[in-house]
N, CA and C atoms as an extended XYZ file, in Angstrom:
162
Properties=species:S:1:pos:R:3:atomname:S:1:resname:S:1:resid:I:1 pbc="F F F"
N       -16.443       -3.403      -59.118 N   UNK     1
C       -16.625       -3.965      -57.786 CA  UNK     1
C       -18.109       -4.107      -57.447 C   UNK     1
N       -19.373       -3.383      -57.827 N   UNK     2
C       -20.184       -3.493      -57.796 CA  UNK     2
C       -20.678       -4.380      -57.945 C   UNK     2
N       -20.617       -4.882      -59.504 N   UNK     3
C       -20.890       -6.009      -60.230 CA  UNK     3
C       -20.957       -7.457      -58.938 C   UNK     3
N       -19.373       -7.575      -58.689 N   UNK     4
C       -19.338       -8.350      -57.786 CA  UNK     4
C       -20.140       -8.810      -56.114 C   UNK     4
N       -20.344       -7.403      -56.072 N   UNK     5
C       -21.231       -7.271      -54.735 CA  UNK     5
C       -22.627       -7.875      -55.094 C   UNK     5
N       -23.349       -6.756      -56.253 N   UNK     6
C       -24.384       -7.709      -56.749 CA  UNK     6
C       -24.663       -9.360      -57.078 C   UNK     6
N       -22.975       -9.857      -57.636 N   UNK     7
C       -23.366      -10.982      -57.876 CA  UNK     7
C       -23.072      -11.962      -56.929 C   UNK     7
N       -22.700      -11.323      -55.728 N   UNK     8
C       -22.485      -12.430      -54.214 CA  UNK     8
C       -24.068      -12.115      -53.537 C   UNK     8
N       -24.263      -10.711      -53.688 N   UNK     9
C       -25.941      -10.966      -53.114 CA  UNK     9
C       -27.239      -11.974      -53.811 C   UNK     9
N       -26.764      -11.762      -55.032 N   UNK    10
C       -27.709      -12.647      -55.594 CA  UNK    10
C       -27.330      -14.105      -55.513 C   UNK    10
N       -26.056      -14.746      -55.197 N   UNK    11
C       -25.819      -16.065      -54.454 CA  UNK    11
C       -26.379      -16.136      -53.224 C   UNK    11
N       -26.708      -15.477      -52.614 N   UNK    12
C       -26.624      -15.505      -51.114 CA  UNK    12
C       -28.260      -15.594      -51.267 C   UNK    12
N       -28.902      -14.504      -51.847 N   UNK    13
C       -30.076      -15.006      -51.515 CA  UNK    13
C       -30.882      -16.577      -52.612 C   UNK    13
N       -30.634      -16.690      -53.776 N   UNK    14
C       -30.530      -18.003      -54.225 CA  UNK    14
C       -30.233      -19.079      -52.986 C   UNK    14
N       -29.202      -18.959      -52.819 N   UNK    15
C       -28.697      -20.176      -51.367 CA  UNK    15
C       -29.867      -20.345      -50.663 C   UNK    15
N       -30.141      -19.002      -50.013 N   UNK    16
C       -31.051      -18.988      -48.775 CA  UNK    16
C       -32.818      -19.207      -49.012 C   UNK    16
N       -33.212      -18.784      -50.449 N   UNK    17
C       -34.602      -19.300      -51.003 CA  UNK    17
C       -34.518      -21.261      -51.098 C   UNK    17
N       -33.337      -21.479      -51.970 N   UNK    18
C       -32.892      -23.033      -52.132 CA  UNK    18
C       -32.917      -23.772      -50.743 C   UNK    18
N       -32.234      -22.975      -49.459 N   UNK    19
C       -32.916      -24.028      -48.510 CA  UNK    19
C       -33.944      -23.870      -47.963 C   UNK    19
N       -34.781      -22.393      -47.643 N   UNK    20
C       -36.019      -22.592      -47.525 CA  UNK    20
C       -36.901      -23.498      -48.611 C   UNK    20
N       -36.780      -23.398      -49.360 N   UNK    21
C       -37.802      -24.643      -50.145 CA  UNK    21
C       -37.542      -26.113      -49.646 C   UNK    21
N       -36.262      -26.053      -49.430 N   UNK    22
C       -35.438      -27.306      -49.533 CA  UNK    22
C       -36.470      -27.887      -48.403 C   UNK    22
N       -36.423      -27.156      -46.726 N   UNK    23
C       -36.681      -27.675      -45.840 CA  UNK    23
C       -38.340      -27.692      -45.836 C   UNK    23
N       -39.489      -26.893      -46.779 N   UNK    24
C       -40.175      -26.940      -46.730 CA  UNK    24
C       -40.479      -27.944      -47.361 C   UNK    24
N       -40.078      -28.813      -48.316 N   UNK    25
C       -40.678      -29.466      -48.973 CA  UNK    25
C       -40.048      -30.988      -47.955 C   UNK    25
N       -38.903      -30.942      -47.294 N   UNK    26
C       -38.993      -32.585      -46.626 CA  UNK    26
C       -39.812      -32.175      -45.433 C   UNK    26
N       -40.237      -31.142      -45.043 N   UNK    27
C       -41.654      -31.075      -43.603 CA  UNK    27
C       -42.848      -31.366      -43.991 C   UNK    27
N       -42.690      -31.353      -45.304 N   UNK    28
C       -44.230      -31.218      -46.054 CA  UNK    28
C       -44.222      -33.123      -46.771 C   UNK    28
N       -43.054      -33.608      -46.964 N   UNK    29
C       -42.978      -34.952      -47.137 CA  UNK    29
C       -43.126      -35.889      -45.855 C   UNK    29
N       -42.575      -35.440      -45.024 N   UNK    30
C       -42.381      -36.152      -43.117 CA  UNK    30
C       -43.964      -36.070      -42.497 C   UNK    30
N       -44.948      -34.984      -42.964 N   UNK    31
C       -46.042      -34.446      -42.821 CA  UNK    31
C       -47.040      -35.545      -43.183 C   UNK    31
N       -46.306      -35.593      -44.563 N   UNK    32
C       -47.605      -36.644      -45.547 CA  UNK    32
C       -47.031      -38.353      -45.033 C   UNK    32
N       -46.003      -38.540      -44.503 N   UNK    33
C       -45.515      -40.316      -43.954 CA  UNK    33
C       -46.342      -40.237      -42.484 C   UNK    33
N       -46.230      -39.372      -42.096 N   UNK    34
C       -46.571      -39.433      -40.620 CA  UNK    34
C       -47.777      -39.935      -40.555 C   UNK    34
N       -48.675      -38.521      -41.685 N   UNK    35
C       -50.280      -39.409      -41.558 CA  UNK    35
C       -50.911      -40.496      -41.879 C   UNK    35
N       -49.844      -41.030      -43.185 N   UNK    36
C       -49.600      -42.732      -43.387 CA  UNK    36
C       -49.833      -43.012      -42.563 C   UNK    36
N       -48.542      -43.425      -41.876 N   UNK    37
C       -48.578      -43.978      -40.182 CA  UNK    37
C       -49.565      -44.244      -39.578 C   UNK    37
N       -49.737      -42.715      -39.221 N   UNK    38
C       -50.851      -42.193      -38.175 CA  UNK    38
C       -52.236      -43.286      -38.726 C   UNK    38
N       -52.783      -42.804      -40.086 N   UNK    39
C       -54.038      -43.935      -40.633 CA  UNK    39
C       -53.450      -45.560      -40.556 C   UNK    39
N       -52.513      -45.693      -40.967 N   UNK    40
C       -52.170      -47.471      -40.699 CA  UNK    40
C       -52.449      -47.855      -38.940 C   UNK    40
N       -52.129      -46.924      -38.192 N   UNK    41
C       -52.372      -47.631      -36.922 CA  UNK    41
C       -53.298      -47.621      -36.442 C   UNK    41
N       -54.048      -46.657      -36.752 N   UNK    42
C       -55.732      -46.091      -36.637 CA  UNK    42
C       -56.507      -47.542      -36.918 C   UNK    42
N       -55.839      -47.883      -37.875 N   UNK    43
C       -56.865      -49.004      -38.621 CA  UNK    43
C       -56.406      -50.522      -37.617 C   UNK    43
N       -55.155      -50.426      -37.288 N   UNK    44
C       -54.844      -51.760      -36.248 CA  UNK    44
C       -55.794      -51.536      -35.703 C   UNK    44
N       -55.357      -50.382      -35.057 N   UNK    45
C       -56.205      -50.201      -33.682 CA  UNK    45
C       -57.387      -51.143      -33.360 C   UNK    45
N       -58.467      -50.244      -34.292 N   UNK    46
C       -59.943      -50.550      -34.718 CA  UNK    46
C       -59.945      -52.104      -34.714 C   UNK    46
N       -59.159      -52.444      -36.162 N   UNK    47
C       -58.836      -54.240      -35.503 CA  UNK    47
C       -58.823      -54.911      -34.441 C   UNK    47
N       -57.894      -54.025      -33.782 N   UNK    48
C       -57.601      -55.256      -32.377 CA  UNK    48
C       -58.950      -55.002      -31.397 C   UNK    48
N       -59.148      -53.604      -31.440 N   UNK    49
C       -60.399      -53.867      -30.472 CA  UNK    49
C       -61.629      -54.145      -31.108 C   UNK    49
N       -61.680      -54.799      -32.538 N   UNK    50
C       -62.693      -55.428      -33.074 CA  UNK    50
C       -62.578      -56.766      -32.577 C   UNK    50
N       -61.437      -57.412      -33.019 N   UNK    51
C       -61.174      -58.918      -32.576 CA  UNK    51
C       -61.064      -59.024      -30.675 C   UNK    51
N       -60.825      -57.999      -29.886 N   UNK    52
C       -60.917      -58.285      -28.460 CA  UNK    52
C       -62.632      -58.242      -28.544 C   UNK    52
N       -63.518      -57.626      -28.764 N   UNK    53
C       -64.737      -57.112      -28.704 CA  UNK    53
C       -65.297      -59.303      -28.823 C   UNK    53
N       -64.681      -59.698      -29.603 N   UNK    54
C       -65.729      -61.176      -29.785 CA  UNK    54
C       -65.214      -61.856      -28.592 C   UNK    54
């Protein structure tokens, strides 16, 4: 019975490392699109109030 106990704890924490990584790594992907973003509009930006500026 032991055996078994051991080998549901060691599922359980497997599971629970597997979704901590899991969720760290799409915050850490959503992280790196955002600042995409974030620099693509940066750069409109600059545009438009380059072209309003003439």
């Amino acid at each position: 019975m032991a055996y078994v106990s051991e080998l549901l704890l060691t599922i359980l924490i497997t599971s629970v490392l597997s979704i901590v990584v899991e969720r760290w790594l799409a915050e850490k992907e959503l992280t790196s699109r955002m600042d995409v973003q974030i620099d693509s509009l940066l750069i409109k930006r600059e545009e438009m109030v380059a072209a309003l500026r003439w």
